[in-house]
Every structure is written in structure tokens, then in C-alpha cells.
Short mmCIF file of the C-alpha atoms (twelve columns), coordinates in Angstrom:
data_MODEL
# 
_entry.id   MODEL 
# 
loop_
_atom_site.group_PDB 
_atom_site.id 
_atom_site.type_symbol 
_atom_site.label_atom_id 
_atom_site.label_alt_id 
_atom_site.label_comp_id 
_atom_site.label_asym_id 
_atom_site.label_seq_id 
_atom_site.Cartn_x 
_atom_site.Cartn_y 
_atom_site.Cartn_z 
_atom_site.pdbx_PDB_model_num 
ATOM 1  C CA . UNK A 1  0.000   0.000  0.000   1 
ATOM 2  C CA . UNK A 2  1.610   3.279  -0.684  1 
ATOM 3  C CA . UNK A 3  1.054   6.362  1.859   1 
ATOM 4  C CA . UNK A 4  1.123   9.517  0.198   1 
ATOM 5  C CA . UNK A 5  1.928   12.828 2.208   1 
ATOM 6  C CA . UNK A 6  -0.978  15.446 2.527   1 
ATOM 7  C CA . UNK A 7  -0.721  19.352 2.629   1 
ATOM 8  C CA . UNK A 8  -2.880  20.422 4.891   1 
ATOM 9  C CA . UNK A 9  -3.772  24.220 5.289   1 
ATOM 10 C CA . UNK A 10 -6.020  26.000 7.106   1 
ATOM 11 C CA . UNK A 11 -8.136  28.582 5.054   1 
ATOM 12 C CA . UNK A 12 -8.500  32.533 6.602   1 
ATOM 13 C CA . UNK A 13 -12.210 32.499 5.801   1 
ATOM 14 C CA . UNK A 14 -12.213 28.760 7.649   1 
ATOM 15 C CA . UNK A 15 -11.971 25.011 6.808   1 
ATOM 16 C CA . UNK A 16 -9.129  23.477 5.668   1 
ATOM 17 C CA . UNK A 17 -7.580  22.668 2.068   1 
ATOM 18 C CA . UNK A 18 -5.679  19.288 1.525   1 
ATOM 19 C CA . UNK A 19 -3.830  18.775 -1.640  1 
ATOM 20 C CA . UNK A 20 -1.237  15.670 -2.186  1 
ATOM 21 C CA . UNK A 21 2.689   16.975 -3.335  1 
ATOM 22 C CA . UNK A 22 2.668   13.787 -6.062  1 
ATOM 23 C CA . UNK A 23 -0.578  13.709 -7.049  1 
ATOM 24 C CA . UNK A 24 -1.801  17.295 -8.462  1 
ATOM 25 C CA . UNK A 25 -5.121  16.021 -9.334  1 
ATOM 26 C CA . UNK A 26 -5.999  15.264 -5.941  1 
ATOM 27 C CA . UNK A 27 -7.348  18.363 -3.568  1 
ATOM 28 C CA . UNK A 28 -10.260 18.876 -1.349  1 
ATOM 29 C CA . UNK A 29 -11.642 20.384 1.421   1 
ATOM 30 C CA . UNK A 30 -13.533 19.835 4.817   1 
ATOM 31 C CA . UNK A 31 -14.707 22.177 7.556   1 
ATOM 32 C CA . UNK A 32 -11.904 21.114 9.822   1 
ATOM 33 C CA . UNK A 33 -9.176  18.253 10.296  1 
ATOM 34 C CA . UNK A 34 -10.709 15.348 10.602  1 
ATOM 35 C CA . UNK A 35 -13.402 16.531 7.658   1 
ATOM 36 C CA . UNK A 36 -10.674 17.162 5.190   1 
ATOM 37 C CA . UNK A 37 -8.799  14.274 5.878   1 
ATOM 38 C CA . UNK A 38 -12.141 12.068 5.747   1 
ATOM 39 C CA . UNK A 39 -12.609 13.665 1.989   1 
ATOM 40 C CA . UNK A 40 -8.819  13.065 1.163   1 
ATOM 41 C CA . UNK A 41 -9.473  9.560  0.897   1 
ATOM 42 C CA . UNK A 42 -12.031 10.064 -1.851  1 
ATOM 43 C CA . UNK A 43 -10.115 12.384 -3.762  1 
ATOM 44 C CA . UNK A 44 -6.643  10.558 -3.418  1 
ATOM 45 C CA . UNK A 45 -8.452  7.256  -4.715  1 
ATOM 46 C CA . UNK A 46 -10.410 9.359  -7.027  1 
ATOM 47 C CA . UNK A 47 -7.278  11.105 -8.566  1 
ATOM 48 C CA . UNK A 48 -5.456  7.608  -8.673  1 
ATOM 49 C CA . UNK A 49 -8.280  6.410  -11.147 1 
ATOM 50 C CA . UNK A 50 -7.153  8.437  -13.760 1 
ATOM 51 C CA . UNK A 51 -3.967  7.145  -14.075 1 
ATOM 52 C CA . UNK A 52 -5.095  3.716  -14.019 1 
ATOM 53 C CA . UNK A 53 -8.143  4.302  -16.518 1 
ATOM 54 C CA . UNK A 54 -4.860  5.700  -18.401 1 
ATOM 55 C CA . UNK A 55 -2.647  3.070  -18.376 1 
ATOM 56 C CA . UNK A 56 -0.451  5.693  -16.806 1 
ATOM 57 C CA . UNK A 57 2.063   4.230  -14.156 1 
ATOM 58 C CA . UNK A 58 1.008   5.807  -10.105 1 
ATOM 59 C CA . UNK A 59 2.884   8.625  -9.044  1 
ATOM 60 C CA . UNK A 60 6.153   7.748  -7.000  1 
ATOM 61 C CA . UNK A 61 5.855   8.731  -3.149  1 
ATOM 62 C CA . UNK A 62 7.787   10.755 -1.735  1 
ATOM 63 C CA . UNK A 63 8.689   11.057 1.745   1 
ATOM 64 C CA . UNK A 64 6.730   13.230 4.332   1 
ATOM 65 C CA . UNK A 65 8.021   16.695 5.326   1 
# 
């Protein structure tokens, strides 16, 4: 199983933004933490469809910061 690092950045207006360093295709956004993180599953799996509905090898991981 790979384990690919998260951004996760709180918003000034409120909530939180998660995007994924190797996978650009994969961002979302929950009210706080534990939201976003819940909906980074989704979009990480989501985002990882399209390169395998492409043929297209997975993004390499890279280690967390």
C-alpha cells in the first residue's frame, strides 16, 4: 500500500484545504481536520483512477516533510 503525504492548510475564511505533493489532481476540502482528511481519501483514490483508466504508471511517493 503506498502512503502519500498530505498538505494540509487551514483557510482565513475557515476550513481546511488538503492537496497531495505527487498527485496534483488530488485536492479537497472539509470544515476542519478530521473533515478534510475524511474527503482526502475520496479524492486521493479518485485522482489515482485516472492514471489507471490511463494506463499511466502511479505517481512515485515521496517522503513526508
Amino acid at each position: 500500500m503506498f502512503d502519500y503525504p498530505v498538505n494540509l492548510e487551514a483557510q482565513p475564511e475557515g476550513g481546511y484545504v488538503v492537496t497531495f505533493p505527487d498527485v496534483p489532481e488530488g485536492i479537497t476540502q472539509g470544515e476542519d481536520e478530521d473533515e478534510a482528511l475524511m474527503y482526502a481519501v475520496e479524492a486521493l483514490e479518485t485522482a489515482l483512477s485516472f492514471y489507471v483508466d490511463a494506463r499511466q504508471p502511479l505517481p512515485a511517493v515521496s517522503k513526508a516533510k
